[in-house]
N, C-alpha and C positions, 0 to 999 in steps of 0.2 A: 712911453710911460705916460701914464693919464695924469690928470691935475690931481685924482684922488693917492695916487700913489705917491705922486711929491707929497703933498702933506704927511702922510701918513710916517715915509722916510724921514723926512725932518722932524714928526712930534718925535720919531723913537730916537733917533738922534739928541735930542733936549733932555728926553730923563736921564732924571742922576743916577739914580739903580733902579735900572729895568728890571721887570717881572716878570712871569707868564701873567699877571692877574693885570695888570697896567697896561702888558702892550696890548691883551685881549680887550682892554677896557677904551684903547685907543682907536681897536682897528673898527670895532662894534661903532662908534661914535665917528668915527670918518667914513666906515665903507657902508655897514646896515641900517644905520637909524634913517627913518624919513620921516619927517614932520610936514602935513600938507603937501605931500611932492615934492618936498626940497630935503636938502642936507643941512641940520642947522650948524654944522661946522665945516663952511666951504669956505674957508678962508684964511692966512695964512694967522692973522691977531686974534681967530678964534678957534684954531688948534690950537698955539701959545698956551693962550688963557686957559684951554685945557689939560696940557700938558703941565702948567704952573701949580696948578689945583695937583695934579698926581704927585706933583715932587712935591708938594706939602703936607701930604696925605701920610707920611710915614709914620 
C-alpha cells in the first residue's frame, strides 16, 4: 500500500456521511491534482483539513 493510499483510507474513514460526490472529491485531491509536480495534499494534517472542510460542507 502506497503513502497515497493510506491517506486516502484514512480521509474516507473521517467523514461523517460519505458520498459518491465527497469520496470523489477526496480521491481527485489525494490521487490526481498536481500542483508544480507535487501533491498539495501529501500529508496526513492536510488530508484532515480536508476532509474537515467536507464534513462541514453539508
Amino acid at each position: 500500500m502506497t503513502k497515497r493510499d493510506r491517506l486516502y483510507n484514512k480521509a474516507i474513514s473521517l467523514i461523517e456521511s460519505s458520498t459518491p460526490h465527497k469520496e470523489s472529491i477526496l480521491y481527485h485531491n489525494i490521487y490526481s491534482l498536481k500542483v508544480d509536480g507535487g501533491y498539495p495534499f501529501s500529508s496526513e494534517k492536510e488530508v484532515r483539513e480536508l476532509v474537515n472542510f467536507l464534513n462541514s460542507y453539508d
